[in-house]
C-alpha positions as CSV (number, residue, x, y, z in Angstrom):
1,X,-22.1,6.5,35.3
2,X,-21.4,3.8,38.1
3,X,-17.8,3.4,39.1
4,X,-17.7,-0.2,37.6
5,X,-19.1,1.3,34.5
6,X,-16.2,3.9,33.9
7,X,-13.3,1.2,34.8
8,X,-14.9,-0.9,31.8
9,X,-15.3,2.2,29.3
10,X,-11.4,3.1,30.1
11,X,-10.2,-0.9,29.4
12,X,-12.3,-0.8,26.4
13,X,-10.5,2.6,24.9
14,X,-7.5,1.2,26.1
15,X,-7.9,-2.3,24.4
16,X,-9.1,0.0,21.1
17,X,-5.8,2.3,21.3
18,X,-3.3,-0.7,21.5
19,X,-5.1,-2.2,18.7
20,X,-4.9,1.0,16.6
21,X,-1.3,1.2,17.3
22,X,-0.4,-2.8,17.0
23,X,-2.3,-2.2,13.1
24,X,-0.1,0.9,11.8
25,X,3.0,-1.2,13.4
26,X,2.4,-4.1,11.6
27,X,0.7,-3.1,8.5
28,X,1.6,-0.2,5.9
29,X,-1.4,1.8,6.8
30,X,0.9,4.7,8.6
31,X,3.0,5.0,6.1
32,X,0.7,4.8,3.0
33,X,-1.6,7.2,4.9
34,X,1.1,9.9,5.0
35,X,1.8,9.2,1.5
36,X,-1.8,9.7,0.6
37,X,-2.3,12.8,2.5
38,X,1.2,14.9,1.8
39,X,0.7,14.4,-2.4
40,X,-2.9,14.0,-3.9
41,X,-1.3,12.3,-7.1
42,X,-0.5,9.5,-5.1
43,X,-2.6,6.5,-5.0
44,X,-3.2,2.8,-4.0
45,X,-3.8,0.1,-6.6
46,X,-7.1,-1.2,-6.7
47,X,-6.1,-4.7,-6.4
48,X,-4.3,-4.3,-3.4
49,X,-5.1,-1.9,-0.1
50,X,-3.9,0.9,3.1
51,X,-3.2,-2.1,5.0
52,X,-0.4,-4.2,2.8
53,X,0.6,-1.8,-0.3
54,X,4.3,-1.4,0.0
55,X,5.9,1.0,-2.5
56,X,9.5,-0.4,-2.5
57,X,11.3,2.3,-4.8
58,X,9.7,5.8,-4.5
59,X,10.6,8.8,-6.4
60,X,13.6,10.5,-4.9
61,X,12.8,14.2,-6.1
62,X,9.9,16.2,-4.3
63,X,6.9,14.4,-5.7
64,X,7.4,11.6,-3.4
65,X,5.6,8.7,-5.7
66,X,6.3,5.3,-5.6
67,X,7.8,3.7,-9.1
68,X,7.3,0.1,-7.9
69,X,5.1,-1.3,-5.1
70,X,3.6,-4.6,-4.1
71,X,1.4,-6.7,-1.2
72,X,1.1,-10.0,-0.9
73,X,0.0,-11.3,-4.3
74,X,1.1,-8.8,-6.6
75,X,4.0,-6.5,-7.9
76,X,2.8,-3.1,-9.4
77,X,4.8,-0.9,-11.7
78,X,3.6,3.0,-11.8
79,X,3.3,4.0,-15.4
80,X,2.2,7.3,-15.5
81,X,-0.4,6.7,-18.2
82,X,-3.5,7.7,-17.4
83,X,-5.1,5.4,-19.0
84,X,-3.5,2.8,-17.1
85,X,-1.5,4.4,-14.0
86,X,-0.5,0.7,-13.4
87,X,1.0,-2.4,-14.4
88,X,1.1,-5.8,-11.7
89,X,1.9,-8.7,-11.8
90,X,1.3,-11.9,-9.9
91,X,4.3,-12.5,-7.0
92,X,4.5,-16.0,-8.1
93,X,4.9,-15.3,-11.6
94,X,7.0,-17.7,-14.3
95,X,8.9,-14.9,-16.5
96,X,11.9,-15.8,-17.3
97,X,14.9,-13.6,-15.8
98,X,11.9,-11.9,-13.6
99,X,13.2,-8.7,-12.0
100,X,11.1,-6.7,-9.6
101,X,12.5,-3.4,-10.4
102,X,12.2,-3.7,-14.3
103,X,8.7,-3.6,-15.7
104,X,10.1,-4.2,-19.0
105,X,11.1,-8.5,-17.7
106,X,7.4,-8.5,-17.0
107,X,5.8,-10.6,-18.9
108,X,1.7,-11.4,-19.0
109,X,1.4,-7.8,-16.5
110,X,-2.0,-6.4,-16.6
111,X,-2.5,-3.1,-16.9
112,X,-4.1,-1.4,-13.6
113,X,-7.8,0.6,-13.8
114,X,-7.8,4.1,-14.1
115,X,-8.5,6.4,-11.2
């Protein structure tokens, strides 16, 4: 390999580090990748992704699973229904007296796919 050759190889793993690192900084993909990997129950809603799912209220006993969650067009509700793990629910929804941390003032939520 000619010495030019190397310089170039080293700017390009360099560009391709800092743009790892800039993408878990600014995304949720670090921290939805540990929740992933340290309990297999956990999951990401099909309608969102690794990159923007943010579980805002996560289960404070050992499972570590999120409750409630959302990204940038949806709120998502955990259920625990196998049938439907999910509800969500469209950020720029109309219910009346909409609260983000009670499924139940919800209204028109779909129900999420099955795993």
């Amino acid at each position: 390999m000619q010495p030019g050759s190397r310089r170039n190889l080293k700017l390009i793993l360099a560009a391709a580090a800092v743009s790892a690192i800039m993408t878990s900084c600014t995304s949720n993909l670090a921290s939805n990748a540990w929740l992933l990997l340290t309990d297999r129950s956990n999951f990401i809603p099909a309608e969102s992704s690794i990159f923007f799912f943010n579980p805002y209220v996560i289960d404070s006993g050992s499972g570590g699973y999120w409750h409630y969650g959302k990204d940038r067009k949806h709120y998502y509700h955990f259920t625990y229904d196998p049938a439907a793990p999910y509800l969500y629910i469209p950020i720029d929804n109309k219910c009346p007296h909409f609260d983000r941390e009670n499924f139940r003032t919800w209204c028109s939520a779909r129900k999420g796919k099955p795993r």
